[in-house]
N, C-alpha and C positions, 0 to 999 in steps of 0.2 A: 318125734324125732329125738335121737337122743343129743347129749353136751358135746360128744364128738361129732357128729355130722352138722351141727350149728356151729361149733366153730370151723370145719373145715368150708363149710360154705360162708362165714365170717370174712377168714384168708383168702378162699376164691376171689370174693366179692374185691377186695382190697385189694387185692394182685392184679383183679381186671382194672378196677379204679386208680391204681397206682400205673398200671399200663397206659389206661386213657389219657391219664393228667399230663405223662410224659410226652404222648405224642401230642395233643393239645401246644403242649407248653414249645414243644419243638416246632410245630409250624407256625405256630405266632409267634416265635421269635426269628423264624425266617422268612415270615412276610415283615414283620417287625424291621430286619436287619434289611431286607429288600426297600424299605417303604425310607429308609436311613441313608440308605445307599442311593437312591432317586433325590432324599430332599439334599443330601452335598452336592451333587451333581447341578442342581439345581443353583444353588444358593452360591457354588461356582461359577455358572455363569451370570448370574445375576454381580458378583464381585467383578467378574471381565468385565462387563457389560459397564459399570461404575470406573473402572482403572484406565479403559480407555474413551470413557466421557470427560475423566479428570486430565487425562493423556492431548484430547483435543483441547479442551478448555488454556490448558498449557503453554500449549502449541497458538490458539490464536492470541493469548494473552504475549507471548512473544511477537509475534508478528504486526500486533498492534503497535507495540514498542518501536520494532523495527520504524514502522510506517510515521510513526510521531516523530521520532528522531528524524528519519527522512525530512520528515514537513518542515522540523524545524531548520535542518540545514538547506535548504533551497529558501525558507523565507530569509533566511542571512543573505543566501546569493542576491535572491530579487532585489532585496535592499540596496545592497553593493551594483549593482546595474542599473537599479533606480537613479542612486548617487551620481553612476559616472553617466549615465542619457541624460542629465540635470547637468555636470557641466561640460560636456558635450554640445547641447544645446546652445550654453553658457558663451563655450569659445564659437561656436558655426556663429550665431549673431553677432559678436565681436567681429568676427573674418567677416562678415557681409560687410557689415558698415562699414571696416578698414577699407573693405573693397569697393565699397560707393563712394565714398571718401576720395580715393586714389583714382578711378575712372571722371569722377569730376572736375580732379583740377589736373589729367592729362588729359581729356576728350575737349569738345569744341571747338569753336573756332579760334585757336589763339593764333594771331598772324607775326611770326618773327619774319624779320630779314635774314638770318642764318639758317640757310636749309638742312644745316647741320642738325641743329636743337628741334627742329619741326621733325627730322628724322626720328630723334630719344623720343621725344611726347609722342610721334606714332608709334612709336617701336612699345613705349610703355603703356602705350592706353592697349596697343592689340595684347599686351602681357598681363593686364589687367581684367579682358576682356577674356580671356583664355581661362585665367585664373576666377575669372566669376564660372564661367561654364562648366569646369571642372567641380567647384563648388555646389552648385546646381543640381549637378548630376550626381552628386554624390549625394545629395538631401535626396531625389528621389532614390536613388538606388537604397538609404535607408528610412525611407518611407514602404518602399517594399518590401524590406527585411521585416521590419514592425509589424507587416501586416500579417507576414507570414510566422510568426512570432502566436500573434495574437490569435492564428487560427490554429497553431498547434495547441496554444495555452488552454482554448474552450474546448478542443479535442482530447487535451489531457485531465480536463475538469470533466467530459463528458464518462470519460474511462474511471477515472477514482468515482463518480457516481456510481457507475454499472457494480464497481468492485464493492460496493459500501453496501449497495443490494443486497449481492449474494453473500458476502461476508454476515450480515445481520439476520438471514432469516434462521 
């Protein structure tokens, strides 16, 4: 062979090699740019996927807030209720004993000569006796209230349980 046909099959060679490299280098950089294009897509959701765990995290960190504050203002209340069923209490046995007090020295047998004055002492003892009933009755009507109270208060303890549940898992 001669110097001219070795280098045209030289150039050949080189022309085919420089054709292969290009299309080589073109689909690996379009599987390249595909395989780029899959991992943002990816690595986008993996970023939502974090913005809105941070988004919840947020969100119950607020809520919990709410719910402390809450606690803490209804344990003021109880307080302030504690207080006034303490002297509530305070004045009802005061008013009892005023009122056994008063049914004692108008009740019995006191015998006057003035039918007048046995009149007042009945008239005061049935007014005393009225006024205890009344009394009475209002201790149980809030012996009922308390009870009902007390079965909302473990019904409300049983619901913030439930909520503490699913709130924590």
């Amino acid at each position: 062979m001669s110097i001219q046909a070795i280098k045209m099959w030289v150039i050949a060679a080189a022309v085919v090699l420089y054709g292969f490299g290009m299309y080589s280098w073109g689909s690996s950089n379009t599987m390249t740019s595909a395989a780029l294009t899959a991992s943002t897509k990816e690595v986008n959701q993996i970023t939502a996927v974090v913005e809105a765990k941070d988004v919840v995290q947020v969100e119950e960190q607020r809520r919990a807030e709410v719910i402390e504050k809450v606690d803490e203002q209804n344990a003021v209340v109880k307080q302030d209720i504690v207080v006034a069923v303490s002297e509530s209490d305070d004045t009802g046995k005061r008013l009892f004993l005023e009122l056994e007090t008063l049914r004692k020295r108008y009740s019995g047998s006191q015998a006057t000569c003035d039918t007048r004055i046995e009149q007042q002492l009945k008239a005061g003892a049935e007014a005393i006796d009225l006024l205890t009933e009344l009394y009475e009755g209002a201790e149980r009507r809030a012996a009922k209230f308390a009870e009902e109270a007390d079965g909302a208060y473990a019904e409300g303890l049983g619901c913030e349980a439930s909520y503490d549940g699913v709130r924590n898992k």
